[in-house]
N, C-alpha and C positions, 0 to 999 in steps of 0.2 A: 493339509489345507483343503479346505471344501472348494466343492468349485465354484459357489457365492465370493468366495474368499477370494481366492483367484483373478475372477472380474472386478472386485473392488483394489485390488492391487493393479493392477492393469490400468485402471481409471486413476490410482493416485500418481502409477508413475509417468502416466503421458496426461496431467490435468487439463490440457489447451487442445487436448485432440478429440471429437466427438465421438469418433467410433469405439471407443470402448465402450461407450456410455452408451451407444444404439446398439451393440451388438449386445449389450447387458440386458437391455429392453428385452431382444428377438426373445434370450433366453429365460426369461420372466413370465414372458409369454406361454412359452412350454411348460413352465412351472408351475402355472396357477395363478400368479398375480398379475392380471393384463392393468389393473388400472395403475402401478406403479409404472407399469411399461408404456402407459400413455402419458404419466406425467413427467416422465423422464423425457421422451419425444415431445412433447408439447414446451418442456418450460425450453431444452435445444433450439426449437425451429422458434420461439420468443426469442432468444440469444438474439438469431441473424436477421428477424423481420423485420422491416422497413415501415410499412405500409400499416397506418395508423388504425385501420381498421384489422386489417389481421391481430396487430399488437394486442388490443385490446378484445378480440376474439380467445387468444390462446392464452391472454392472462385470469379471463374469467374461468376458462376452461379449468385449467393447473390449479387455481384457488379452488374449485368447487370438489378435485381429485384430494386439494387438500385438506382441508377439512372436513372431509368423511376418513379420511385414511390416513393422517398423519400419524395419529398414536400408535396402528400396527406398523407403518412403516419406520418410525423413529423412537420409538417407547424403549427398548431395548437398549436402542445407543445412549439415550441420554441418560438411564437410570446406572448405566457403567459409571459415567463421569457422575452423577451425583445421587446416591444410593437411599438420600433421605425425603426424596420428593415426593410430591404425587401426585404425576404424570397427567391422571383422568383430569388433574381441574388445570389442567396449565391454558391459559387465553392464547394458542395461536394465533397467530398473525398471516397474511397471507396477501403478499404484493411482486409481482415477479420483478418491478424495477428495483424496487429494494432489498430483494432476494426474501424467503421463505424465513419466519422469527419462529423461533421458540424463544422466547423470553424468561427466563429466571426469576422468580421477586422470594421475596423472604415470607409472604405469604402460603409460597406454593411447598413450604417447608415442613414436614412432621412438627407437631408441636414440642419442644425442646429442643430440636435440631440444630438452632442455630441460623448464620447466612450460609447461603447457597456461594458454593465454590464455583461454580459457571454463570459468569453472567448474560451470556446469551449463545445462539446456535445458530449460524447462515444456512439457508442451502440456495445452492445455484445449480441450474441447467442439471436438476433432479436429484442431485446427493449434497450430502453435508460438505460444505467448503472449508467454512471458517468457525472456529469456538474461540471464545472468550473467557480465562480463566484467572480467578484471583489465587496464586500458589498459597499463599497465607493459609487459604482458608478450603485447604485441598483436603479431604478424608482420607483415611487410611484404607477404608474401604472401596474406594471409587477404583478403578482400574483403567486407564487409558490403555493398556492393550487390546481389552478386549471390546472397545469402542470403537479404535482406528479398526476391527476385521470388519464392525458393519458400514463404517461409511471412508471413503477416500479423502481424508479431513490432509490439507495443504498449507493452510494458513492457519497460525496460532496467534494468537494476541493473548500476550501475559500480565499481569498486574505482580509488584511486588515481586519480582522473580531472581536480583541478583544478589539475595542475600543467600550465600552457599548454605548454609544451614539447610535453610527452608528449598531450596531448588534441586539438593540430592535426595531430599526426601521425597518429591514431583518428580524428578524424569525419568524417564523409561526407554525401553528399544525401540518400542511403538512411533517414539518422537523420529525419528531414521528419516520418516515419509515428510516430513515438516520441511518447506520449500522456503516459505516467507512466515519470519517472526517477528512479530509488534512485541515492544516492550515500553511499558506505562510503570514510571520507579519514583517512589515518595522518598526522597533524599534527606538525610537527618544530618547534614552534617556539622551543625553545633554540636555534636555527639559524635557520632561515627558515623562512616560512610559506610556502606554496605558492600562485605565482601565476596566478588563476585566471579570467581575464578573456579567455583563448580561451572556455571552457566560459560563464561567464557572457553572452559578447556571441556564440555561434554563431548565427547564421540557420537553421543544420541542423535544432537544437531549435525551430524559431518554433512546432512543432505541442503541444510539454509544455505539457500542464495541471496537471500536479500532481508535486511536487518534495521527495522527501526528500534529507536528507543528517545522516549517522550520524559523527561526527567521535572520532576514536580517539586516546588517545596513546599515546608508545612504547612502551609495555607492553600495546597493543589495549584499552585501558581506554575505556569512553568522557569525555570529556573536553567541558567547555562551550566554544559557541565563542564567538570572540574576539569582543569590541562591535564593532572597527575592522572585519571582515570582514562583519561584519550588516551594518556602513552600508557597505560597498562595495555586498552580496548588493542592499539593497535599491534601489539607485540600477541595477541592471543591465537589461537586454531581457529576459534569464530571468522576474527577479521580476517585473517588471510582466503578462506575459501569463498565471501562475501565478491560479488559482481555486483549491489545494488544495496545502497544503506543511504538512511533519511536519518540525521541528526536535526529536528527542528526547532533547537535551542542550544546553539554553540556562539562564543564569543572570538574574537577574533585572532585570539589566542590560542584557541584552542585550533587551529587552522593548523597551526606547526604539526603536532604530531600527526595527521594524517597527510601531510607530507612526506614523513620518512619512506629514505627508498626501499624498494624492496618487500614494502608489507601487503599495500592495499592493491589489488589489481579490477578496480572498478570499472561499468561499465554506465554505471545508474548512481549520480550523486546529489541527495536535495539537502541542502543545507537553510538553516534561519536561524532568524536571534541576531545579531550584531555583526555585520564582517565591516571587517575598515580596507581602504584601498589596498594596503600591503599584503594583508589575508589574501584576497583576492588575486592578487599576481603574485601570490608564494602558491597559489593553488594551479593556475596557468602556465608555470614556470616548473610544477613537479612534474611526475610521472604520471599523476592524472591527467595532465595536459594531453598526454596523448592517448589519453585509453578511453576515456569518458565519452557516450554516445549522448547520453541523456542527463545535461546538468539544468537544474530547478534551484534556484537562488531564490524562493519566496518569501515575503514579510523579510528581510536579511538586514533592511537598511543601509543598503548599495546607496541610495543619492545618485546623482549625473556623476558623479568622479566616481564613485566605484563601477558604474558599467562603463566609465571607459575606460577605468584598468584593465576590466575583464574585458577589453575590447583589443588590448594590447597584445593578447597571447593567441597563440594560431589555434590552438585546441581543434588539434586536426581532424578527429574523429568524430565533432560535435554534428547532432543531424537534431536534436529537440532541445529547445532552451526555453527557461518557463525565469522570467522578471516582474511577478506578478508584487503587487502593493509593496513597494519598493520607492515611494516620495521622488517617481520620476517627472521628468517634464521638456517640455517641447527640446530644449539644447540639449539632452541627451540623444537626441537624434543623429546629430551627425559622424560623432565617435563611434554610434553602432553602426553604421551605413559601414564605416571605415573598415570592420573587422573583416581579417581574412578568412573566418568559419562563416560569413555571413552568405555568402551564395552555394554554398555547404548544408543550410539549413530547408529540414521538412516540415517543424514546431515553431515557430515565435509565438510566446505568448505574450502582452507588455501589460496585459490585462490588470484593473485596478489601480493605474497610473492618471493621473490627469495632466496627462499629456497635449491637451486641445481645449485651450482656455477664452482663446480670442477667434474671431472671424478671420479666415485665410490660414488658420494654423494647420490646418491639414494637406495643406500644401508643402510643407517639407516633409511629408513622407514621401514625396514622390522621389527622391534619392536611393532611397530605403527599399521604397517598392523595385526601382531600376535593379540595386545591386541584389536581389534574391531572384534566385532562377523561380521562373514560374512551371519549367518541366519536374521540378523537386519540392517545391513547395505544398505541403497538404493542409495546412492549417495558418491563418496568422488572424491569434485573438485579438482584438483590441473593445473588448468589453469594459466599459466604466472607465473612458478613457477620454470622455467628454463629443466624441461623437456620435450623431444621430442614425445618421445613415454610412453606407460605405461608401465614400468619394468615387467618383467614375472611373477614375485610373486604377484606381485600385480591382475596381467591379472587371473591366477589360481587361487586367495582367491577369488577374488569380480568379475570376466569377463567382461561386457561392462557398469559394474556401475562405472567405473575411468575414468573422463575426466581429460586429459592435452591439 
């Protein structure tokens, strides 16, 4: 292993920690390449700045590092993953809030070549984060090993990925470093479901801790998945090592199987698509109830009786709860006031709710606001929730932590 190699191991196995990433820089510097080592630094110190002028100081900076030097600094990684491109005419893109694009089109494709198997490249705070990749349409050529040695790539997002056929022939050792995995799947099942028990039992994945999967039907709709596929999901190697998974299209039904005991040991759970009252206190009532720091119940069609179900269960370990466009309204207020996680919470979001429909209505948050500790509170959104301003009890418990 080079000692480039090295440092980008270093950076994929601590991705939350800066130092490898500046101490990559120092050595960049000794190497020859200072302006990658100033944009490594520069898009960093963007990360943590506040201060509207700096932001917009070291964003222009990193864009103008970027486009003089994107193609020596990423030309290499990307032609691994897709070998029939050409690199010189790709339209970079360059925005530090939106993270660094190299974009994909079927233009940028040798002619015969076909579509491009990547449909795009993040990069954050100076190396490549996240790719985008449709396995379908993966060449035999392209090599993600030798891709993950130039950049500290953490996040994958797959299209098409759980039909075993096509996903033994995509994964690799290289995938080990893959932290967090998006899955985007076109379900056929007036035909067959797709079977997906390579992707679920790979050893490649053993390092995934957190696991979407976004399930479409033939018309790209999203679509709930099936119960019989949840209790495969959950019986699999995948789930079991999983601390954070987003299902954002499950029926209410399907709520059973990620109750069984013993599988899921989550820490991070967003669910959407339909849950009915009973879903909801089979979910407070399992083993999630007590493990779950961070539950996200958005778009879910909770209604006032579903969040006082989910008001029922002590869900002892909750500290961020997100109830966003959920057809809430002013009576479901007092059910949540009531729960016993509720002065436990650092997250309320209710955001999306029209919640405060008439004059005085924002007076029964004052319950609300009483029962949440204000030394533990960091956030309570109530964006698009029919309020203009933040009421003054609000503004004196909590100060600029209430968005409307």
């Amino acid at each position: 292993m080079s000692d480039r190699e090295a440092f980008v191991s270093a950076i994929a196995a601590n991705p939350a920690d800066d130092l490898p990433r500046l101490v990559f820089a120092d050595w960049l510097d000794e190497h020859g390449d200072p302006e990658r080592a100033e944009f490594i630094r520069t898009q960093v110190r963007w990360h943590h700045a506040t201060d509207a002028n700096e932001l917009k100081q070291l964003d222009a900076r990193a864009g103008e590092l970027f486009r003089d030097h994107w193609m020596r600094w990423f030309g290499s990684f990307i032609l691994s993953l897709e070998p029939n491109t050409n690199p010189g005419r790709w339209p970079a893109e360059s925005s530090a809030e939106a993270g660094y694009l190299l974009p994909f089109t079927p233009q940028l494709i040798e002619p015969g070549a076909g579509t491009p198997a990547v449909a795009q490249v993040l990069i954050r705070r100076g190396f490549v984060s996240t790719v985008i990749v449709d396995v379908k349409l993966w060449r035999e050529t392209a090599s993600l090993a030798t891709a993950l040695q130039h950049e500290p790539v953490t996040v994958f997002a797959c299209i098409d990925g759980l039909h075993s056929r096509r996903w033994s022939q995509f994964t690799d050792p290289a995938l080990r470093r893959v932290s967090t995995l998006y899955l985007t799947q076109q379900w056929a099942w007036g035909f067959s479901a797709p079977d997906s028990g390579a992707l679920l039992e790979d050893p490649h994945l053993a390092g995934v801790r957190s696991f979407t999967l976004s399930p479409l039907n033939d018309n790209l709709q999203p679509t709930p998945l099936p119960v019989a596929w949840l209790e495969r999901f959950v019986r699999s190697s995948l789930a079991y090592r999983l601390t954070g998974l987003n299902l954002p299209s499950i029926s209410s039904d399907g709520v059973a199987p990620l109750c069984r005991p013993g599988r899921l040991h989550l820490e991070r759970l967003e669910l959407g698509g339909e849950l009915s009252d009973s879903g909801v206190r089979r979910l407070g009532g399992s083993e999630l109830g007590g493990t779950v720091r961070e539950l996200k119940l958005n778009k879910a069609r909770l209604g006032n009786t579903g969040v006082a179900a989910l008001a029922r269960d002590p869900w002892r370990k909750l500290t961020h709860l997100e109830l966003k466009e959920n057809d809430l309204s002013t009576a479901v207020l007092p059910a949540l006031t009531s729960a016993a996680f509720l002065p436990q919470l650092k997250v309320l979001d209710l955001s999306g709710n029209q919640l405060f429909t008439h004059a005085g209505d924002e007076d029964r948050l004052r319950p609300l606001a009483e029962a949440l500790d204000p030394e533990r509170l960091e956030h309570l959104d109530l964006t698009d929730t029919g309020l203009s301003v933040v009421p003054d009890f609000l503004a004196e418990r909590f100060g600029d932590r209430v968005t409307v």
